[in-house]
C-alpha positions as CSV (number, residue, x, y, z in Angstrom):
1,X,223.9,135.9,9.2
2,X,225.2,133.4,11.3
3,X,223.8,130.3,9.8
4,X,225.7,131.8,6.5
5,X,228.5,132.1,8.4
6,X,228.2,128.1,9.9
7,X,228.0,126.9,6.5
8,X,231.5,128.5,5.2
9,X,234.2,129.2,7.9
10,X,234.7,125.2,7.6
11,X,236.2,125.3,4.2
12,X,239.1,127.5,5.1
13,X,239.3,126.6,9.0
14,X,243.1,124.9,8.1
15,X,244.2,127.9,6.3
16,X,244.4,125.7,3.2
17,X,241.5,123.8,1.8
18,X,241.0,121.8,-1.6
19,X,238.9,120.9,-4.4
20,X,236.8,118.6,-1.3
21,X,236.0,122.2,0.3
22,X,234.3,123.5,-3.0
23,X,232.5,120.0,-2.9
24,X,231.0,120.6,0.2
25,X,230.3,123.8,-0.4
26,X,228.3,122.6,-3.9
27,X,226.4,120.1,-0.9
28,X,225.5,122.5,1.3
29,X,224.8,126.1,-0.8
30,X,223.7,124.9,-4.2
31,X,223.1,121.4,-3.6
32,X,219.4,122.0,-5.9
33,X,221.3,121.9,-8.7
34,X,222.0,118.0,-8.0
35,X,219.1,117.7,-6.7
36,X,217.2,119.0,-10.1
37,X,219.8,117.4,-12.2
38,X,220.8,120.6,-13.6
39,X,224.3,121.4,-15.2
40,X,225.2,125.5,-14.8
41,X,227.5,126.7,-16.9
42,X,226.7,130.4,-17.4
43,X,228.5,132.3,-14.6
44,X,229.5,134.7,-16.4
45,X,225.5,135.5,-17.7
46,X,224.4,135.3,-13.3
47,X,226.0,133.8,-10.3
48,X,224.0,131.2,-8.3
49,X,222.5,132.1,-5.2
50,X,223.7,130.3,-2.1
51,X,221.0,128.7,0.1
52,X,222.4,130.3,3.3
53,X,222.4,134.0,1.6
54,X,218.4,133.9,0.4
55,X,217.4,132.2,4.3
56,X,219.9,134.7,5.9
57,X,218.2,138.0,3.9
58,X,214.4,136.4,4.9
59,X,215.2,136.5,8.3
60,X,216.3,140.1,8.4
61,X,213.8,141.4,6.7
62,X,211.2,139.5,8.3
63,X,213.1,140.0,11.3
64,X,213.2,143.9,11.8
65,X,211.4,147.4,10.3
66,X,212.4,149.0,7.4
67,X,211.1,152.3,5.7
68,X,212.4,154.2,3.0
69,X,215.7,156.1,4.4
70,X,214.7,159.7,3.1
71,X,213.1,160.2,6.6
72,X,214.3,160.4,9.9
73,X,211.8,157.9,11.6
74,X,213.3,154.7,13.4
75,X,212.4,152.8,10.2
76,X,214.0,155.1,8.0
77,X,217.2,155.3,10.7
78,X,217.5,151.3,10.4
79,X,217.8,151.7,6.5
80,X,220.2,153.9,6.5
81,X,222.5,152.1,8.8
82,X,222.2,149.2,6.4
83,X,222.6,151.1,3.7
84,X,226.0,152.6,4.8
85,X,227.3,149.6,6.6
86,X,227.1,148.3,2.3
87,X,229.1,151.0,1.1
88,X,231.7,150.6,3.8
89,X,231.6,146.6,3.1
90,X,232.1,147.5,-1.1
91,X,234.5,149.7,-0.3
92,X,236.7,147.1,2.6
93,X,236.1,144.5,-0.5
94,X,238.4,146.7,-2.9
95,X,240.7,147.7,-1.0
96,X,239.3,151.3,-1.4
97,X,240.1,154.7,1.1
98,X,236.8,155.9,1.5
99,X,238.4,159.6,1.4
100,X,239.1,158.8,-2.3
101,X,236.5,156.7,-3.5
102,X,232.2,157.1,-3.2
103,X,230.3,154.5,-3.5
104,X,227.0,154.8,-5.9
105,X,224.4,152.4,-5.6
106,X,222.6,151.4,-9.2
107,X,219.9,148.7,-10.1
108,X,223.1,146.7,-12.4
109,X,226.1,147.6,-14.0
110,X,224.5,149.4,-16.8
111,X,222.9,152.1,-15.1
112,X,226.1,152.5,-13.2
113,X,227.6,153.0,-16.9
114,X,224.1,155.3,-17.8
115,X,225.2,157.7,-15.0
116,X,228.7,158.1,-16.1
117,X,227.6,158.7,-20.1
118,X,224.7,161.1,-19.2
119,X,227.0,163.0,-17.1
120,X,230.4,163.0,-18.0
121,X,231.6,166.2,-19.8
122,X,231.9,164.9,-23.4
123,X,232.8,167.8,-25.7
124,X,233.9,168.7,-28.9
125,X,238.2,167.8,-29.1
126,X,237.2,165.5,-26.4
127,X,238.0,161.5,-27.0
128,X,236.0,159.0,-25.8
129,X,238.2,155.6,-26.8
130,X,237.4,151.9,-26.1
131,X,238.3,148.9,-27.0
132,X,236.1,146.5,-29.4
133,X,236.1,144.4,-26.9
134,X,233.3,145.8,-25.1
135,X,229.5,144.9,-23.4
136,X,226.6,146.5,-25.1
137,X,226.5,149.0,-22.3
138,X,229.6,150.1,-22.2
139,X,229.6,150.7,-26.3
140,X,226.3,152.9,-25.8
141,X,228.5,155.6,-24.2
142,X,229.8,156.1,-27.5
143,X,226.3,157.5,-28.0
144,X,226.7,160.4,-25.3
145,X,230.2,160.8,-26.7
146,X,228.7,161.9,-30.3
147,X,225.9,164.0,-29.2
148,X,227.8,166.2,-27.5
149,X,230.4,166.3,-30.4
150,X,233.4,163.8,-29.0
151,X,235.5,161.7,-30.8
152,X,234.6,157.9,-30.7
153,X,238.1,155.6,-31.3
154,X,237.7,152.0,-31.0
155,X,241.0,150.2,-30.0
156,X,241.2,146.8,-31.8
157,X,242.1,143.2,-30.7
158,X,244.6,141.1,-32.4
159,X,246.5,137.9,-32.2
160,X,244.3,134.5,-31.9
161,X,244.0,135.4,-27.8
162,X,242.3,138.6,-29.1
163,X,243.7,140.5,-27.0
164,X,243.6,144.5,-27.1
165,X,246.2,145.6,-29.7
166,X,248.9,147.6,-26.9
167,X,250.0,149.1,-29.9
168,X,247.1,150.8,-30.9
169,X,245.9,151.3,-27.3
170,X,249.1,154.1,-27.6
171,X,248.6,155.8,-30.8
172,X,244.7,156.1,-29.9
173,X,245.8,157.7,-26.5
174,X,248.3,159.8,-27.8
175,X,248.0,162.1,-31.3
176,X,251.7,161.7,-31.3
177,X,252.4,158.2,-30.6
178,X,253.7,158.1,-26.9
179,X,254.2,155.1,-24.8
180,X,251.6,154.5,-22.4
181,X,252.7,155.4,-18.9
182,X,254.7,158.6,-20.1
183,X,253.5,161.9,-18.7
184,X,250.7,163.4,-20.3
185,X,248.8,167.3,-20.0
186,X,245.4,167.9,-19.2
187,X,244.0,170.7,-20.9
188,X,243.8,174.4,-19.0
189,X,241.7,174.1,-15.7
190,X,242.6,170.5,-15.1
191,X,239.7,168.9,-17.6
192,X,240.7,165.1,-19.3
193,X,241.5,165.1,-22.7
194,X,238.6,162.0,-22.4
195,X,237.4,158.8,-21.0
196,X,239.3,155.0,-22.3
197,X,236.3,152.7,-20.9
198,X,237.4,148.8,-21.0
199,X,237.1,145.8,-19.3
200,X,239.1,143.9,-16.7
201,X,237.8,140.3,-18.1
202,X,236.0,139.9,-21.8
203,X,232.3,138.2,-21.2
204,X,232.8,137.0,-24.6
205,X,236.3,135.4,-24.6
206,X,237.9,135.5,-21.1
207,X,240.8,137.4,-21.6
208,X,241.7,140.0,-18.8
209,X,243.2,142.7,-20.2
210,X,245.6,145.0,-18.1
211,X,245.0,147.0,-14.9
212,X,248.6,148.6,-15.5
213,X,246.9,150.7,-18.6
214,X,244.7,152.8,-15.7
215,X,248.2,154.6,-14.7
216,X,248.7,154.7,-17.9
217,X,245.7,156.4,-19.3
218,X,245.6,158.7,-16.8
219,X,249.3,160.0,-17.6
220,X,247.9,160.9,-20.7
221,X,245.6,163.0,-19.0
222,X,242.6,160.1,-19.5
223,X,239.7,159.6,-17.1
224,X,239.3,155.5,-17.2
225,X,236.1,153.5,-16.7
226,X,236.5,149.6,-15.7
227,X,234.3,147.6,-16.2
228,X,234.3,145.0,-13.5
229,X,231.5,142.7,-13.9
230,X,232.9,140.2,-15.3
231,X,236.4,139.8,-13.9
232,X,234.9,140.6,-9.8
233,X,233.8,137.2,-9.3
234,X,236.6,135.2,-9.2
235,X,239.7,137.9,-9.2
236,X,240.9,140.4,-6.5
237,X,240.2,143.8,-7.5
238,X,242.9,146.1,-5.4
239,X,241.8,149.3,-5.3
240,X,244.7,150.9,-3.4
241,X,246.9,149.7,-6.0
242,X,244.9,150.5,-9.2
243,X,243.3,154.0,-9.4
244,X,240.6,153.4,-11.9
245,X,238.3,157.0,-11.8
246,X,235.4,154.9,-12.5
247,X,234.4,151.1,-11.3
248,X,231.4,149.0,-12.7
249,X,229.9,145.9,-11.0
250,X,227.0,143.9,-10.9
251,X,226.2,142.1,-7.6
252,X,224.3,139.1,-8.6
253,X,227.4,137.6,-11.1
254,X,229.3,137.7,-7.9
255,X,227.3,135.7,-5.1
256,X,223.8,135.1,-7.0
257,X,221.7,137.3,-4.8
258,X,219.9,139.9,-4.8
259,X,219.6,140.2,-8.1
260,X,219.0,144.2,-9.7
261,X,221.8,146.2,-8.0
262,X,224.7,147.3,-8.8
263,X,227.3,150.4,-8.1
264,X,229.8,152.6,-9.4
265,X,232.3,153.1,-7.2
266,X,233.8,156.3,-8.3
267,X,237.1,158.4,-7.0
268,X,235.6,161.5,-5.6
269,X,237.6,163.8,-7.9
270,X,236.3,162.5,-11.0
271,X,232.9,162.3,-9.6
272,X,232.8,166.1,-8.9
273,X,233.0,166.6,-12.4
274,X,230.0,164.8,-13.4
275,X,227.3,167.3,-14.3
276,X,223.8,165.1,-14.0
277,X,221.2,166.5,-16.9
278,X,218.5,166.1,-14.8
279,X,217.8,165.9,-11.0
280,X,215.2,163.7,-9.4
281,X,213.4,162.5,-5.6
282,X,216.5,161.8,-3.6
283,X,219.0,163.3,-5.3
284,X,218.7,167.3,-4.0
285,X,219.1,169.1,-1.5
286,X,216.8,171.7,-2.1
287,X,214.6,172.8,-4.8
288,X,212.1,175.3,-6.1
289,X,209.2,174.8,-8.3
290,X,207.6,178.0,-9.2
291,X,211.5,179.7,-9.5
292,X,213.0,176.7,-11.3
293,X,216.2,176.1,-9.3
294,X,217.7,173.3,-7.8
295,X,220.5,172.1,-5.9
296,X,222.0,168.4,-5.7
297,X,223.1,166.9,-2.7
298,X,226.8,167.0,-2.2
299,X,227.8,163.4,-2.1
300,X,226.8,159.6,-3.3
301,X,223.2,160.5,-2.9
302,X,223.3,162.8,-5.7
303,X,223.3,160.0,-8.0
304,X,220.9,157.5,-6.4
305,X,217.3,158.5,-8.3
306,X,214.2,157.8,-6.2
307,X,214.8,155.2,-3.3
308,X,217.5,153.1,-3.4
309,X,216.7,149.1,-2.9
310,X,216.8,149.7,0.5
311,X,215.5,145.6,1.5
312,X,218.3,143.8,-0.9
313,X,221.1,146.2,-0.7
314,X,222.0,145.3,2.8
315,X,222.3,141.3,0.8
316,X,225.5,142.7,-0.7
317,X,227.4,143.1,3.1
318,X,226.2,139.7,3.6
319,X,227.1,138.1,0.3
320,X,230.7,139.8,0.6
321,X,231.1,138.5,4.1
322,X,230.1,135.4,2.4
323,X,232.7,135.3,-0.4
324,X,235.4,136.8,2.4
325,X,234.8,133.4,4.8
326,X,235.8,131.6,1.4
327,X,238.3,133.6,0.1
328,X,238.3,135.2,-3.0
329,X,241.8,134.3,-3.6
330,X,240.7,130.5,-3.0
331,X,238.1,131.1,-5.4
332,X,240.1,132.1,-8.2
333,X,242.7,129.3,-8.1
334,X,239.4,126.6,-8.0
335,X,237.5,128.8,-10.9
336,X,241.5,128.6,-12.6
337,X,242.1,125.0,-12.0
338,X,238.6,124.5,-13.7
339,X,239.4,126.0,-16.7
340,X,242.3,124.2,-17.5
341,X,240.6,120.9,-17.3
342,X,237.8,122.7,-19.4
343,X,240.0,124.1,-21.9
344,X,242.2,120.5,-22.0
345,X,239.3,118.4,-22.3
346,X,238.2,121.1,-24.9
347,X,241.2,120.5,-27.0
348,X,241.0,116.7,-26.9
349,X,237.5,116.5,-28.9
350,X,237.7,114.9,-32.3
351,X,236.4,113.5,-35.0
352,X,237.3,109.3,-36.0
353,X,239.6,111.2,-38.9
354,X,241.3,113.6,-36.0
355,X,240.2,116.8,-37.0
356,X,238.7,119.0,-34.2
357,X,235.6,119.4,-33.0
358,X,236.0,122.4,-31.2
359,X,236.9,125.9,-31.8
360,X,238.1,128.6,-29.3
361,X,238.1,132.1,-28.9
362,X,240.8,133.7,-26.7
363,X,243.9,132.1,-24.5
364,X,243.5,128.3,-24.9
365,X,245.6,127.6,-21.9
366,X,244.3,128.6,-18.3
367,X,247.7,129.5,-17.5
368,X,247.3,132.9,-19.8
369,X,245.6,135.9,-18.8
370,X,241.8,134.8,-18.5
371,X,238.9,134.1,-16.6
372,X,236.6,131.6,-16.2
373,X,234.9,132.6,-19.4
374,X,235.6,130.6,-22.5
375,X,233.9,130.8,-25.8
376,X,233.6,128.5,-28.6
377,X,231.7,127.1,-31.9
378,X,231.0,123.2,-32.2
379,X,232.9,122.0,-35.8
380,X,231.3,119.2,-38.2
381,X,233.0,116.3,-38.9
382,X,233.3,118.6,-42.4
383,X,235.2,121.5,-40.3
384,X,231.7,123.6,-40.7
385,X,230.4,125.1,-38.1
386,X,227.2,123.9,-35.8
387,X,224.8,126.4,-35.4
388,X,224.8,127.7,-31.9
389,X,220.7,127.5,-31.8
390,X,221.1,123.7,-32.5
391,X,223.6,123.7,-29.7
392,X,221.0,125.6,-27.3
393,X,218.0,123.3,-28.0
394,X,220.3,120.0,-27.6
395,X,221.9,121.0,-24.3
396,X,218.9,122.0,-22.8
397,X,217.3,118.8,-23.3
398,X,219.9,117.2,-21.2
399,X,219.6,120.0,-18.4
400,X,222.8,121.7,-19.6
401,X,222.5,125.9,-18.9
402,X,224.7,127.4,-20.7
403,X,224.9,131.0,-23.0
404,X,224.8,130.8,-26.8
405,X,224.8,134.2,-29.0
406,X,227.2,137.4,-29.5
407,X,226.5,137.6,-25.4
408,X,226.1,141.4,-26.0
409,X,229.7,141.9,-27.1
410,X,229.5,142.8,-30.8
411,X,232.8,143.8,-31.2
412,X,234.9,140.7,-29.9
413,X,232.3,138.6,-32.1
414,X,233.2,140.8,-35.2
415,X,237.1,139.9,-34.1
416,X,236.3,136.3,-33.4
417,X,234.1,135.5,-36.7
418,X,237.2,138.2,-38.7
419,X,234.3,140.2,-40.0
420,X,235.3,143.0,-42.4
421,X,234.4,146.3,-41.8
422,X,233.4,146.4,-45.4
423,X,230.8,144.1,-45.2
424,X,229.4,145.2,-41.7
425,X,228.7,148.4,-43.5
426,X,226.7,146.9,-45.9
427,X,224.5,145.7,-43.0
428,X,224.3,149.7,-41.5
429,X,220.3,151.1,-41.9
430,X,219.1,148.0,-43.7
431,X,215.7,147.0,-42.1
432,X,216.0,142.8,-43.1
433,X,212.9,140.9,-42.3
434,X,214.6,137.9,-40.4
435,X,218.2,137.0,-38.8
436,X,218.8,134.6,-40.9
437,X,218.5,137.5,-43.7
438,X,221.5,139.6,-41.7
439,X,223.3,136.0,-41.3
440,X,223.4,135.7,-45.3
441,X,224.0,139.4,-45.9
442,X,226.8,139.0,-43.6
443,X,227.9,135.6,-44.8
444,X,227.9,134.3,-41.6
445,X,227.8,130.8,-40.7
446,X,226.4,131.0,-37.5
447,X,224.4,133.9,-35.0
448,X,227.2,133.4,-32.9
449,X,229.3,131.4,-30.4
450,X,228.6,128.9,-27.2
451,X,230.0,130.4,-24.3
452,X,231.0,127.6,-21.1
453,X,231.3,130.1,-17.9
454,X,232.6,128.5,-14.4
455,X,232.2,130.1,-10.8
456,X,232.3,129.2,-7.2
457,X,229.6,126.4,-7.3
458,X,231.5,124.6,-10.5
459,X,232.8,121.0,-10.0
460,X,235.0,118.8,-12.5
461,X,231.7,116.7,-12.8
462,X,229.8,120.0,-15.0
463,X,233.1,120.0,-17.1
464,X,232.5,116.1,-17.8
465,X,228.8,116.3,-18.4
466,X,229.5,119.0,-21.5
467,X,232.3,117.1,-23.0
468,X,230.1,114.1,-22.5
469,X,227.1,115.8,-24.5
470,X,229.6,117.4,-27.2
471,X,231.0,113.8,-28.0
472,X,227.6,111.9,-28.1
473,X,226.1,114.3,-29.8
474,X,228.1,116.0,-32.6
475,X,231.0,113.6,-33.2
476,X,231.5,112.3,-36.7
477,X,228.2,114.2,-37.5
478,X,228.0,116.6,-40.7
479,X,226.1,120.3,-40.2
480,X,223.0,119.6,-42.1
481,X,222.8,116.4,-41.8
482,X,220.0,114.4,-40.1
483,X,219.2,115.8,-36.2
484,X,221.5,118.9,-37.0
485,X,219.1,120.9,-39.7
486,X,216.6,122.0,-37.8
487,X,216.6,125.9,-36.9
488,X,215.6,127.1,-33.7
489,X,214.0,130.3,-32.7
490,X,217.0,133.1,-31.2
């Protein structure tokens, strides 16, 4: 911990710092990736693991003895310190009273959405409403919703920032219309009327939709689920000031390592109404076998199954020390600053005859609300689209990682591509042999979009080496023509 420490408390030691800071830090932390001659540009998909954070989390562990905590032994005793010195390090991060909120531990942000769906009270004249800009695991709630007879309502997104339609966001929260933030009823004994699950930053386009819509929700009588994992990294997430009832995050898009946790951090009142389906090592008090009853234990422990990851989870009180000795607000004006220079330079591709060469989904200026997240298609000098799989096979030859696909966000991909729902339907419960069978059925031009995705280790220098690649690759070339036919594998 304090050779982490040595390699960070320089950057801010002024109380200011600059771009030469984050330079330094890209030396000292992540300096493989110049030394491999690799270009990163998928924060969004994983955050890179500092150098200072893996050595640091060898040397504890190597250091000292550890045993599962469900004991009492010295071993276990030295886990379970570790392990609650992490939730009161998650919970000093946000901003969060530890009288409200409960920290969960979970191996990534989806089981930390698993937990909620499997256990949430879902019933029939219940809601459960989310917007179509979604992740993959926060859609499959939609799943819970409908078994246990709920109402699925999925709020659009509109405008060319695809943004979540306010509009609708109301009438879907209200039967009779009401602006959001009036006072709402919960039904007799206190139950929601339902859940609103969306997120605080797309992973597809960037945008970060509005924390003011928790209070809002919940005056309707709304439980709401954020999903954090994208927006955590480079934003201050104040958990005094917004009240979400339920908080996703995955801890290796913020600082890289350990990779496979995550948590829910939950406010206890909308925890207790969870009712788990099933029960598991860890998670009871007491039990019976031959007379079949069971109780759970009365607090976070309830909803960690089997034992938690006691070695790594004690890497997230590090790796938020870590990001505190930079400053998460520092981080988010460098990830910022980047993005403009991505999004200009974006903007200033084109072909000999001046049409563009570039296409973007979501804000196109930095100074709008988004993230470091911005997604795109390549254009032909014919306006057509470049297939993203083309686009995968030539940046990796030149060492460029970046993400190419719907990035598990069907919905904002339907938005961004204007699908109709017409003709999604036509795809629903047809087996086809091959994607490019779904890609014709849906008249689609390409599997999906490049997404470009910045974090703490980005410099100007990444931004360069794409634009660099784009214009000697693709400019004045035609879709189809000659080193652009080719299909890849997805």
């Amino acid at each position: 911990m304090e050779k982490a420490a040595e390699t960070t408390d320089h950057i801010h030691a002024d109380g200011t710092g600059g771009s030469g800071d984050f330079a330094d830090l890209r030396a000292r932390e992540f300096g493989y990736l110049d030394e491999g001659g690799h270009t990163y540009l998928d924060h969004t998909g994983a955050g890179l693991p500092p150098r200072s954070l893996v050595t640091g989390s060898a040397q504890r562990i190597t250091g000292g003895l550890f045993g599962n905590p469900h004991s009492e032994s010295p071993a276990s005793r030295a886990s379970g310190l570790l392990l609650s010195e992490a939730r009161q390090a998650v919970l000093r991060n946000f901003n969060a009273d530890p009288d409200e909120y409960a920290v969960i531990f979970t191996p990534n942000a989806t089981g930390a959405l698993r937990l909620v769906g499997e256990a949430y009270p879902f019933a029939r004249g219940g809601r459960l409403v989310m917007s179509l800009d979604n992740h993959n695991s926060v859609n499959g709630l939609r799943e819970y919703a409908r078994a246990r007879g709920a109402t699925t309502a999925y709020v659009p997104v509109s405008g060319p920032g695809l943004q979540i339609d306010e509009k609708r966001l109301r009438s879907a929260l209200s039967a009779r219309g009401r602006g959001i933030g009036l006072p709402g009823r919960r039904d007799g004994g206190g139950r929601s009327r339902g859940l609103l699950a969306y997120p605080a930053q797309s992973n597809f386009t960037g945008v970060q939709h509005p924390l003011e819509w928790i209070a809002g929700a919940q005056a309707y009588g709304y439980d709401v689920l954020l999903d954090a994992a994208a927006f955590v990294p480079a934003n201050p997430l104040d958990l005094s000031r917004y009240h979400p009832d339920f908080t996703v995050v995955s801890w290796y898009k913020v600082f890289g390592h350990p990779t496979g946790i995550g948590s829910l951090i939950a406010r206890r009142d909308a925890l207790a109404k969870l009712r788990r389906p099933w029960f598991s090592g860890g998670t009871i008090y007491a039990v019976s076998a031959q007379a079949q009853w069971h109780v759970l234990a009365d607090d976070e422990a309830a909803f960690e199954d089997g034992t938690v990851n006691f070695l790594s989870i004690p890497d997230i009180t590090a790796g938020l020390a870590w990001i505190d000795r930079i400053g998460i607000d520092r981080v988010h004006a460098h990830v910022t600053e980047l993005t403009g220079q991505l999004l200009a330079g974006l903007r200033a591709l084109q072909h000999s005859d001046g049409s563009p060469m570039v296409r973007v989904y979501g804000p196109e200026r930095a100074d709008a609300a988004r993230g470091g997240t911005v997604a795109l298609n390549l254009l032909g000098a014919d306006g057509r689209i470049v297939d993203e799989r083309i686009v995968t096979r030539d940046s990796a030859s030149r060492g460029i990682s970046l993400r190419t696909g719907c990035f598990c966000n069907p919905g904002a991909g339907e938005a961004a591509f204007a699908l109709p729902l017409r003709r999604l339907r036509s795809a629903a419960g047809k087996q086809l042999g091959s994607l490019e069978d779904y890609l014709e059925l849906l008249q689609l031009p390409s599997a999906g979009a490049v997404r470009i995705s910045l974090g703490v280790s980005s410099q100007a220098r990444d931004i360069e080496t794409f634009l660099t690649f784009v214009k000697q690759t693709y400019r004045d070339r035609v879709p189809g023509a000659a080193g652009l036919a080719a299909r890849v594998g997805c």
